[in-house]
C-alpha positions as CSV (number, residue, x, y, z in Angstrom):
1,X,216.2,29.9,160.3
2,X,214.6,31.5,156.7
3,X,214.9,29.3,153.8
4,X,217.6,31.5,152.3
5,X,219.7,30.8,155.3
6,X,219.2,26.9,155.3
7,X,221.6,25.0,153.8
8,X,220.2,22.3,150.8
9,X,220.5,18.7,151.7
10,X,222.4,16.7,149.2
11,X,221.2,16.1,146.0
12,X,221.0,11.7,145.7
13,X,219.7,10.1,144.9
14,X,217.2,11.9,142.6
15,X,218.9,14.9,141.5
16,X,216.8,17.9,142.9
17,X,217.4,21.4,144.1
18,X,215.7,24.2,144.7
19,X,216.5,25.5,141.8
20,X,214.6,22.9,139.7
21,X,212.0,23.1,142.3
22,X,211.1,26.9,142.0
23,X,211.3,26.4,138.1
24,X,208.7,23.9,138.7
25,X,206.4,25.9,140.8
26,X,206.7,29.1,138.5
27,X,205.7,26.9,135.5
28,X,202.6,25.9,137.3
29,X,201.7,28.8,138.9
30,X,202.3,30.9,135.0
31,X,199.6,28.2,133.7
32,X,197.0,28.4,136.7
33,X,198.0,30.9,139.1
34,X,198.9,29.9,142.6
35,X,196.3,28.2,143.4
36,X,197.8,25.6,140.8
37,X,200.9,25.3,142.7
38,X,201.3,22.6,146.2
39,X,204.1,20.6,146.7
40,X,202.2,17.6,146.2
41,X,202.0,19.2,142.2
42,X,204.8,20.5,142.0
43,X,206.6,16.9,143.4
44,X,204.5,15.5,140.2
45,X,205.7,17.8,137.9
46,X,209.4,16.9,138.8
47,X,208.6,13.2,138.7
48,X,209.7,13.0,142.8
49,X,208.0,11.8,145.9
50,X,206.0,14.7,147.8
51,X,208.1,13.9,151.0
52,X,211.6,15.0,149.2
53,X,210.9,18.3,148.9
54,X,210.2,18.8,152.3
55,X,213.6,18.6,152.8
56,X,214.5,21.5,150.7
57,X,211.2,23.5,151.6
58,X,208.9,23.2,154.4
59,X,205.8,25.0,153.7
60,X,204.1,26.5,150.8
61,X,204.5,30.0,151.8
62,X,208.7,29.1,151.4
63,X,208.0,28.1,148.3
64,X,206.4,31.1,147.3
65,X,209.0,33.2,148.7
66,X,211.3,31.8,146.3
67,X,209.4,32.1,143.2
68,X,208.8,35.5,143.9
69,X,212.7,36.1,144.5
70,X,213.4,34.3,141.1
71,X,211.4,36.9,139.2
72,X,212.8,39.8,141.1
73,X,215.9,38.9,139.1
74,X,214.0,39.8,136.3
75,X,213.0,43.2,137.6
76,X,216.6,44.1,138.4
77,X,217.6,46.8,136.0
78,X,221.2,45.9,134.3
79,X,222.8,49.3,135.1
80,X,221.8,51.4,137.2
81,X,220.5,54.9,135.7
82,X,222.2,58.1,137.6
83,X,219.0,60.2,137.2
84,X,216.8,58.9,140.5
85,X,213.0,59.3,138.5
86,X,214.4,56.9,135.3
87,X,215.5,55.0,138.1
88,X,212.5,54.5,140.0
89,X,210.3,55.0,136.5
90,X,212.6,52.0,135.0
91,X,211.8,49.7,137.7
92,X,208.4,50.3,138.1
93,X,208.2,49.4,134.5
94,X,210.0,46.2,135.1
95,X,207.9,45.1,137.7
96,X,204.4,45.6,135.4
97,X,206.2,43.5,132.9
98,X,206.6,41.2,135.2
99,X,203.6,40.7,136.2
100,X,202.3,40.6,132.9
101,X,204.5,37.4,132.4
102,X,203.8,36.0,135.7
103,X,200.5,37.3,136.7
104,X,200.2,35.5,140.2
105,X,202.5,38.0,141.2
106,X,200.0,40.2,141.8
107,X,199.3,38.7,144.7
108,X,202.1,38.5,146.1
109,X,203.1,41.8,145.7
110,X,203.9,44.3,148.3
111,X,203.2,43.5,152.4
112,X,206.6,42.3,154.2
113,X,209.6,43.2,152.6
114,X,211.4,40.4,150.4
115,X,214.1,39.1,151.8
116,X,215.7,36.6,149.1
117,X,218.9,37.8,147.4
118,X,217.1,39.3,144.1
119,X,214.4,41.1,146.4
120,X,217.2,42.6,148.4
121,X,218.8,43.9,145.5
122,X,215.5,45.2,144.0
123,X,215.5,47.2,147.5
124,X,218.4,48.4,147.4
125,X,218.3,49.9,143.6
126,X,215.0,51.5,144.5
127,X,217.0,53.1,147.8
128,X,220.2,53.3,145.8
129,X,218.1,56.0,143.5
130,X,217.0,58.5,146.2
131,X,220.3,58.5,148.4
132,X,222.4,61.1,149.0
133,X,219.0,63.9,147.5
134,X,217.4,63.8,151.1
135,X,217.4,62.4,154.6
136,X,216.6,58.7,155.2
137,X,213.3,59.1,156.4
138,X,211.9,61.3,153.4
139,X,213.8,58.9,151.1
140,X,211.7,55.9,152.5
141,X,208.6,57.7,152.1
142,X,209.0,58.4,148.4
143,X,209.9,54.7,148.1
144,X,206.3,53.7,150.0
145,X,204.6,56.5,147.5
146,X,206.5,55.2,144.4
147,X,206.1,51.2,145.2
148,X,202.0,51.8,146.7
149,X,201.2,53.2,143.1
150,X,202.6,50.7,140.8
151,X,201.6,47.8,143.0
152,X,198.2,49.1,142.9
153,X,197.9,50.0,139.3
154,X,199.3,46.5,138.2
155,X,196.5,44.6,140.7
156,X,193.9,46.6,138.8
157,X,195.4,45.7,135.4
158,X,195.4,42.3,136.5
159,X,192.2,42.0,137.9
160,X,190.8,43.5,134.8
161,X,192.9,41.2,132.3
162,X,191.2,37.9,134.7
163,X,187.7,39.4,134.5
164,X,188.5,39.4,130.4
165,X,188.9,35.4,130.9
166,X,186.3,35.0,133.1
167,X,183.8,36.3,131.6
168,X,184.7,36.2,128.0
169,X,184.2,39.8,127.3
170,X,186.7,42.2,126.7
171,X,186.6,45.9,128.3
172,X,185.2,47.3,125.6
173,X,182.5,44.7,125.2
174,X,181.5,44.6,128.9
175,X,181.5,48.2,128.6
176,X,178.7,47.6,125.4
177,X,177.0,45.2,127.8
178,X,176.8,47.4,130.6
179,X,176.0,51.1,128.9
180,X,172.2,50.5,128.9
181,X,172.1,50.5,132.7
182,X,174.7,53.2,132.9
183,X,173.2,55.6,130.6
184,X,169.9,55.1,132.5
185,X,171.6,56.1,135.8
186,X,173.7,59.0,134.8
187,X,170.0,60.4,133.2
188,X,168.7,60.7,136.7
189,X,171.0,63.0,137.0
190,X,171.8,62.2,140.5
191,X,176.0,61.3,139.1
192,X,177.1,64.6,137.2
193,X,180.7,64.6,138.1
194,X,180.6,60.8,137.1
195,X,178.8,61.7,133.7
196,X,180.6,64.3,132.5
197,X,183.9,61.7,133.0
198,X,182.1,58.8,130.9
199,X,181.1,61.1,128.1
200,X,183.7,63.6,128.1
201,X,187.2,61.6,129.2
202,X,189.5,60.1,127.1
203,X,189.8,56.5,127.4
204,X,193.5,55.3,127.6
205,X,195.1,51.6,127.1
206,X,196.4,50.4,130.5
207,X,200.0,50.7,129.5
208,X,199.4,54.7,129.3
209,X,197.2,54.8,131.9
210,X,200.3,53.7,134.6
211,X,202.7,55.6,132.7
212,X,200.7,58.5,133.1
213,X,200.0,58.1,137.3
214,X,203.7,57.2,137.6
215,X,205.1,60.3,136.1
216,X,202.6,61.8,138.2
217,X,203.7,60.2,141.5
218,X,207.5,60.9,140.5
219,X,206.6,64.7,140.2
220,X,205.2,65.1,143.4
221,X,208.4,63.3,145.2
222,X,210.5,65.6,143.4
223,X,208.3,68.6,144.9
224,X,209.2,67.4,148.5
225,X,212.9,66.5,147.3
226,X,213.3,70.3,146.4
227,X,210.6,71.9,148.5
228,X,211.5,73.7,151.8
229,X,211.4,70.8,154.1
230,X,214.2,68.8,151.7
């Protein structure tokens, strides 16, 4: 039985549900990332014993199953655009800003489908978009193309935006840090391609960047949607 299909146990004589639970783990895991977030802390952080909320979740990975369904909600678009690319463009966006709120979703991000209520209903926008333009199998393909970019782009935006804090230097100024040892290594000229890409290529803010790739990804689904094998 899944944690969504388990019923909660009654409420005395602390008042606690899983609501408040979730709540609790999300605030912790916004100020320190997941690996801020236990039962034992998050029990603390709602003023209960550690053993209560075993009762209403057994394991960590339960837990984090539900905080990643409470954001979904937030992903969830509030109508539903006819045109199938604002769609998917629309939530891809929401799911970057997301992330940006919460960043430890990032790392939770793609692998098994999500099966919470929210997560379902993310799924079934993202299919809702595509049906009825192609057969199933093509449609789920475009979804696995659409969902691998923006996952992957908003990991790497993420990473980047941790390295920032970790090392105290922003892009630019680890690029400053780092263009001695570049420049000496593109003047072997053993990298052209890579050269000619440092000095000649515009650099983009990230937001640009994935708009960019995703419109890119959304034109070449709408090649195979109206291409001959459509």
């Amino acid at each position: 039985m899944t944690v969504w299909d388990r019923p909660e146990p009654p409420t005395r004589p602390l008042p606690l549900d899983r609501e408040r639970i979730v709540a609790a783990a999300i605030a912790l895991a916004d100020e320190g990332g997941l690996e801020a977030v236990s039962l034992r802390k998050v029990a603390a952080r709602l003023d209960a014993g550690p053993m209560r909320l075993y009762r209403y979740i057994s394991t960590k990975e339960e837990l984090f199953d539900l905080m990643v369904d409470e954001v979904q909600a937030e992903i969830l678009p509030e109508t539903q655009p006819s045109d199938w690319r604002e769609a998917l463009r629309a939530l891809a966006h929401r799911t970057r800003k997301a992330a940006l709120r919460h960043e430890w979703l990032a790392d939770l991000l793609g692998g098994r489908p999500a099966l919470g209520p929210n997560g379902l209903a993310v799924t079934e926008a993202t299919l809702a978009a595509l049906d009825g333009l192609t057969d199933v199998d093509t449609v789920m393909r475009a979804v696995e193309t659409v969902s691998a970019y923006f996952i992957g782009a908003i990991r790497r935006e993420i990473a980047n935006l941790r390295a920032e804090r970790a090392t105290g230097l922003s892009k630019h100024d680890w690029q400053r840090a780092h263009g001695p040892h570049v420049t000496r290594m593109l003047a072997t000229g053993h990298f052209p391609a890579l050269a000619k890409a440092v000095y000649d290529g515009t650099d983009v803010d990230a937001q640009t960047s994935f708009a960019t790739g995703l419109d890119w990804v959304l034109d070449a689904v709408a090649a195979k949607l109206t291409g001959p094998s459509a």
